[in-house]
N, C-alpha and C positions, 0 to 999 in steps of 0.2 A: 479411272475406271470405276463403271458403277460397281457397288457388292449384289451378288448374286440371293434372290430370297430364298433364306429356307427354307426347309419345308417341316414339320412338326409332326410325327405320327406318332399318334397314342397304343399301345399293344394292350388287351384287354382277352382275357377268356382265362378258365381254368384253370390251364397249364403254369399262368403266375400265379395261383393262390399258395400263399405259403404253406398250407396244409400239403397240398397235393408235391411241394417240394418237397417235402418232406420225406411223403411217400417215395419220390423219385430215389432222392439221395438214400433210405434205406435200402430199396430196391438195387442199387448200384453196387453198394456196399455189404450185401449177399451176395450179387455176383461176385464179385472181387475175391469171397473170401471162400466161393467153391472152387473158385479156378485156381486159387492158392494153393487149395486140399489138392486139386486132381494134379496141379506141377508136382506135389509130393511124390506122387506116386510117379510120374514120369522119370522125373529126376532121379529117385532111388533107379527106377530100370532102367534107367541109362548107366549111375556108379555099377549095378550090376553088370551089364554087359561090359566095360570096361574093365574089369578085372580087381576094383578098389574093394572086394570085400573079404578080406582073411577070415577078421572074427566077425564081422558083423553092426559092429559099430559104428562103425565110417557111415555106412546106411541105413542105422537108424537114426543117424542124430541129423537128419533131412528135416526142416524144421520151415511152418510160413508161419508169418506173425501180422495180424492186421494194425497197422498205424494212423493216426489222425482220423480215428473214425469218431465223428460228431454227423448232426444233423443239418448243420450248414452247408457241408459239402463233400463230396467222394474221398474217401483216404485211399491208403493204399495197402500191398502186401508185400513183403518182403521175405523172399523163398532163397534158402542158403544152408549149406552144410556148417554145423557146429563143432564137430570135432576133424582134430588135424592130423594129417598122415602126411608122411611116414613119421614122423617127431613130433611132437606140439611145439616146436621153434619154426617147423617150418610152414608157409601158408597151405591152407586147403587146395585153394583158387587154382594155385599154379601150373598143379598134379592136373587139373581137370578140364581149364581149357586148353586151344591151339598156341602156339605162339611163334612168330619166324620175325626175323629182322635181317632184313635184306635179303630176301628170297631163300633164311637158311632156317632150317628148321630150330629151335632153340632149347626144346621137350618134347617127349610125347602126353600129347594131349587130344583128347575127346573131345575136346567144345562140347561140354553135357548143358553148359548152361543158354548156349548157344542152343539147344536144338531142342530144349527145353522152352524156349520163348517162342519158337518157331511151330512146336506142338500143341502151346497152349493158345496163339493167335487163333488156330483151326477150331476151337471150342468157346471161343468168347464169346463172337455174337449172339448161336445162339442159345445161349447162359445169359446172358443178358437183356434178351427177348423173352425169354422164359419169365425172369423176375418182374422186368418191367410190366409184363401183362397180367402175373400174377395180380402185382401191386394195385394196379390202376384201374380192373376190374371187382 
């Protein structure tokens, strides 16, 4: 069987200039880390509405952190409660989501971080449409 010819296309404009990468991947990487600030704030009113705040603590220690942020390429954030309740032996995590194994309940839990990702989906684009037009204009 004969081989099939390739075909070779060359990509050429702007949008490959490494400068204007640049721009992009900054742009990117503002979004990332508005929507990391505004999960803060979701996230605490969610521990609030579930009942985790006696003194206070629990939600303040709502914390995002930007990672792998270079100009090569998008990093990320990482949005998570720092301190533990009800003991510092036990996880934060556990109090907070849902959890059933085999259709039985295991905890009460709020899925905060669940409906926290589900909140912040609804503000991303456009946060991101925002930066990117900032940038590029």
């Amino acid at each position: 069987m004969a081989k099939r010819k390739s075909q070779f296309i060359e990509l050429d404009g702007p949008v490959f200039d490494p400068e204007v990468q640049k721009l992009i991947v900054g742009a990117l990487n503002e979004g990332i880390e508005d929507l990391a600030q505004e999960g803060e704030g979701i996230l605490v009113g969610f521990i609030h509405q579930s009942g985790f705040v006696k003194t206070g603590a629990f939600a303040s220690s709502v914390d995002s952190e930007m990672r792998n942020r270079n100009a090569a390429e998008p990093g990320y954030a990482k949005l998570g409660v720092t301190d533990a309740w009800p003991n510092p032996n036990r996880p934060t995590r556990e109090w907070l989501v849902t959890g059933r194994r085999g259709g039985v309940k295991l905890r009460k839990g709020n899925g905060v971080f669940a409906k926290t990702a589900t909140r912040l989906k609804d503000f991303s684009a456009e946060t991101f449409e925002g930066h990117l037009t900032e940038a590029l204009n």
